[in-house]
C-alpha positions in Angstrom: 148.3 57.2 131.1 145.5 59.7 132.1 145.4 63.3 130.8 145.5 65.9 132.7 141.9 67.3 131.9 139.1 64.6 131.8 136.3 67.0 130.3 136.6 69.5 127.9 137.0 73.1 129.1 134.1 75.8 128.7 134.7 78.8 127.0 132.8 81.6 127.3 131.6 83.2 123.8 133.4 86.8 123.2 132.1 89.5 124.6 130.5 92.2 122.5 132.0 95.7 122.7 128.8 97.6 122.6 126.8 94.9 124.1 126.2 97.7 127.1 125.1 100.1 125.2 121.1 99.1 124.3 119.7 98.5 127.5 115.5 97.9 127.3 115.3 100.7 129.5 116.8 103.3 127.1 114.4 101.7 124.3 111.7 101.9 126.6 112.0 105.6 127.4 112.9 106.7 123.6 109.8 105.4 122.7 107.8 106.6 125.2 104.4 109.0 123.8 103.9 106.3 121.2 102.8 103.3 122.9 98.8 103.0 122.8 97.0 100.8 125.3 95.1 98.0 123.4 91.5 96.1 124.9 93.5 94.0 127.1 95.3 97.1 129.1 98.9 96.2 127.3 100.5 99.3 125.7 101.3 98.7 122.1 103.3 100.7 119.5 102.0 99.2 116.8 99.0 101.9 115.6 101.4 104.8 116.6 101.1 107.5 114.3 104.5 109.0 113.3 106.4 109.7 110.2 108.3 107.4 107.8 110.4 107.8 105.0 109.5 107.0 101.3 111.5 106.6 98.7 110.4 106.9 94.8 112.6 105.4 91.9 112.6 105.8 88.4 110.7 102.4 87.6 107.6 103.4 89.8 108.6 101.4 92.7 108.9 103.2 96.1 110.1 101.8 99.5 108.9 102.9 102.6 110.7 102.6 105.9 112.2 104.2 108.9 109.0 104.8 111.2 110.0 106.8 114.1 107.0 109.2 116.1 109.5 111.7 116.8 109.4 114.4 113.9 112.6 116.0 114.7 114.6 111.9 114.8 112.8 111.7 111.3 113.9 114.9 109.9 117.3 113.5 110.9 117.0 110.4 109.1 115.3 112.3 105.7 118.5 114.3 105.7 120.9 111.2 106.2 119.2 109.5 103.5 119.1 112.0 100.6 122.7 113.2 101.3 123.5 109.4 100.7 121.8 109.1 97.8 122.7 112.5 96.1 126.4 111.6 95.4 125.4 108.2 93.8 125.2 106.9 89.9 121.5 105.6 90.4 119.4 107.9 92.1 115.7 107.9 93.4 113.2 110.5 91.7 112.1 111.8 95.5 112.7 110.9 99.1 110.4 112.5 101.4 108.4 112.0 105.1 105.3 110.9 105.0 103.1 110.8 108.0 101.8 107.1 108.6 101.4 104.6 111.6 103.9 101.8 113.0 101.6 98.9 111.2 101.4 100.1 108.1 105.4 100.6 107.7 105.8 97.2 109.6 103.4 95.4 107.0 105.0 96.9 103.6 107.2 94.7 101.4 111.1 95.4 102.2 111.7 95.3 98.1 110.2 97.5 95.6 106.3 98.1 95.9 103.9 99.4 93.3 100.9 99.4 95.3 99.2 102.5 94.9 97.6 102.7 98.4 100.6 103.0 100.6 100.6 106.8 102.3 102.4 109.0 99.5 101.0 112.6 100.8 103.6 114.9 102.3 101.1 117.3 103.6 98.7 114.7 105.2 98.3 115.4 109.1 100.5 118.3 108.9 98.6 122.1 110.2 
C-alpha cells in the first residue's frame, strides 16, 4: 500500500512580526549626511565623523560604542545609558559623548580597553 503523500511537504519558516519594519530604504535615508565618497566614486560611512559613547569603569577600562552622526540621536542614547546604569550595584566612574569617526568605534575591542589613545575629550570638535 502507497501513502498518500510520496514527498515530504515544504514548510515555510515563521514569519517574523517585525520583519517589515527595517526596510534598506529607511536605513538609507537615516543615515544620510554621513556617507563620504571614497576614490572609486562609492559613498562610504565608514570615516564619518559623529559622536559615540564612552564608558569609564573603576578598573581603568572604558568601552566605547554607539556611533551615530546625529548629535541629537546621541544625546538620546547618553541619556538611556546613564539612567540604566544609575540604579545598578556596579556602576561606571563616567559615561559621556565623545566626538569620533565610524572607523575608529568600528575597530575598538567590544570588552574592556586600556588603550590610552582611543578619543577620551568631551570638548574635542565642539564651538
Amino acid at each position: 500500500m502507497l501513502p498518500a503523500i510520496t514527498h515530504a511537504p515544504t514548510v515555510a519558516p515563521p514569519r517574523r512580526l517585525n520583519a517589515g519594519r527595517w526596510w534598506p530604504g529607511r536605513l538609507v535615508t537615516a543615515r544620510t549626511g554621513a556617507a563620504v565618497p571614497d576614490a572609486d566614486g562609492v559613498a562610504s560611512d565608514e570615516f564619518a565623523w559623529g559622536y559615540a559613547i564612552r564608558r569609564e569603569w573603576p578598573n581603568d577600562v572604558h568601552d566605547l560604542f554607539g556611533f551615530t552622526p546625529d548629535a541629537a540621536t546621541a544625546q538620546r542614547r547618553l541619556d538611556r545609558d546613564r539612567s540604566f546604569w544609575r540604579s545598578g550595584p556596579v556602576r561606571p566612574t563616567a559615561v559621556y559623548l565623545v566626538p569620533v569617526n565610524a572607523a575608529v568605534v568600528r575597530r575598538h575591542p567590544v570588552e574592556g580597553c586600556r588603550n590610552s589613545s582611543c578619543p577620551d575629550a568631551p570638548e574635542r570638535g565642539q564651538r
